[in-house]
C-alpha positions as CSV (number, residue, x, y, z in Angstrom):
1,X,179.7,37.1,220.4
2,X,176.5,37.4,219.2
3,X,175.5,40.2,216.3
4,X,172.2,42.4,218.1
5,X,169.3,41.6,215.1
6,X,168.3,44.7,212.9
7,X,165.4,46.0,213.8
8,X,162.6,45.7,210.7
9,X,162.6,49.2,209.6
10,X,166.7,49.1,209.5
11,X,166.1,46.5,207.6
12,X,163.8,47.8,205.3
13,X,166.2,50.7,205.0
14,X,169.0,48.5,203.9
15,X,166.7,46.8,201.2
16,X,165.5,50.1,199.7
17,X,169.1,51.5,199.5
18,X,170.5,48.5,197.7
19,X,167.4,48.3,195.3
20,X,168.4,51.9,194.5
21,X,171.8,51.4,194.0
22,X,171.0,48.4,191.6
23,X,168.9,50.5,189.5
24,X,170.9,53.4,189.4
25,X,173.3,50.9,187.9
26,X,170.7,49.2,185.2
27,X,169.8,52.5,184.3
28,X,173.2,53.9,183.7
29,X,173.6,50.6,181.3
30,X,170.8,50.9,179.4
31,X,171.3,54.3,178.7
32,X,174.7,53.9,177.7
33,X,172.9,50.8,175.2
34,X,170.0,52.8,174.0
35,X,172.7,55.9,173.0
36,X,174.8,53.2,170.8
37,X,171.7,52.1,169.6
38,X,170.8,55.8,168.8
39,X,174.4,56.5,167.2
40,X,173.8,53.5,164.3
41,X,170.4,54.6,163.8
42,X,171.8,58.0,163.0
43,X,174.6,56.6,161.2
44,X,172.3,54.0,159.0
45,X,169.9,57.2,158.6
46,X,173.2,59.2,156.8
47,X,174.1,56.3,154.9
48,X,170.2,55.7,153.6
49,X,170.5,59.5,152.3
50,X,173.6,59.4,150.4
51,X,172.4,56.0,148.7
52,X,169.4,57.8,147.8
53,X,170.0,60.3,145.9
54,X,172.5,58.2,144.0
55,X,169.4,56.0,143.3
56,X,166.9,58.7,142.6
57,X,169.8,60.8,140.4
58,X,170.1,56.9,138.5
59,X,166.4,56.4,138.2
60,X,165.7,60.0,136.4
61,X,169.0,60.3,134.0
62,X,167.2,56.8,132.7
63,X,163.5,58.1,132.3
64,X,165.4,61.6,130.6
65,X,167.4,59.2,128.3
66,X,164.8,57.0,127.6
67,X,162.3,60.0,126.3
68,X,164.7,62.6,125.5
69,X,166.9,59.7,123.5
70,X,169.9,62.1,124.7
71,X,172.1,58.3,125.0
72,X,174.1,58.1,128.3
73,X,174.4,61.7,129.2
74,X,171.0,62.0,131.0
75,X,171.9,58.8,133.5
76,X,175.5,60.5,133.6
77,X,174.2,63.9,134.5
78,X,171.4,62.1,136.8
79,X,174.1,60.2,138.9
80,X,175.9,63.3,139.2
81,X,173.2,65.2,140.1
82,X,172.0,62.3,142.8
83,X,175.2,62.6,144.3
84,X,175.8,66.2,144.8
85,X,171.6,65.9,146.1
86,X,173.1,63.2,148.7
87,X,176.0,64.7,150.0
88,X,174.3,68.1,151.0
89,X,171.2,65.7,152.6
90,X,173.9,64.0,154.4
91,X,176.0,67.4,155.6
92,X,172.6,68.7,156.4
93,X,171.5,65.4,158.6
94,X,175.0,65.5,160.1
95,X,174.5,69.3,161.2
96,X,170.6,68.5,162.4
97,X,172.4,65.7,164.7
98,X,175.5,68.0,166.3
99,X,172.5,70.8,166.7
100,X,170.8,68.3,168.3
101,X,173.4,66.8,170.4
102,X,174.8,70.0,171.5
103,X,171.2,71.3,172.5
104,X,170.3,68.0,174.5
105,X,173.7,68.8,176.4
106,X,175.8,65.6,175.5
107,X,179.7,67.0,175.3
108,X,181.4,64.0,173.0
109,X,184.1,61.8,173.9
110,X,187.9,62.3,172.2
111,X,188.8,59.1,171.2
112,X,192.7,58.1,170.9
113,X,193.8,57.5,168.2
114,X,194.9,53.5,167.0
115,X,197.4,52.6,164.9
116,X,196.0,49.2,163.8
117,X,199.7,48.0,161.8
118,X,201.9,45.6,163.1
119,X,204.5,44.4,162.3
């Protein structure tokens, strides 16, 4: 019961299939990698804007107070300010990403929800 040898270009054949087939599969990996790498980029990118405006809100309420001499009103109003300031840059970044997203073709994933309580 002896098996008949392939033949070289069989061979070759075989080789170049599975080669394929193993970098369809890297590829499909990475991708999936480089899109959760993409996802906390954008989500780091949201969360630098609202800190921002907090910051920069904080920063000018002080320089208003401290030549104005208005007391605590100018850092009050400037945090205020900064925070309204971050919360539209962060609506507007979140509505730049889904524009995006939608554009590129990428339908997102429903998640189930988890109730993490035990008892």
């Amino acid at each position: 019961m002896s098996t008949e040898p392939e033949s070289r270009e069989e061979a070759i054949k075989r080789l170049t299939e599975s080669a394929s087939a193993m970098e369809a599969r890297n590829a499909r990996q990475l991708s999936h990698e480089a899109a959760g790498q993409a996802a906390a980029g954008q989500a780091w990118r949201i969360l630098a804007d609202l800190f921002g405006g907090v910051f920069v809100g904080l920063a000018l309420g002080f320089i208003v107070d401290r030549f104005a001499g208005t007391g605590p009103w100018g850092l009050i109003g400037g945090v205020l300010l900064g925070f309204a300031v971050s919360v539209f840059m962060a609506w507007r970044t979140a509505q730049r990403l889904m524009a995006q997203a939608k554009a590129s073709g990428v339908e997102p994933k429903s998640v189930p929800f988890d109730d993490d309580e035990e008892d």
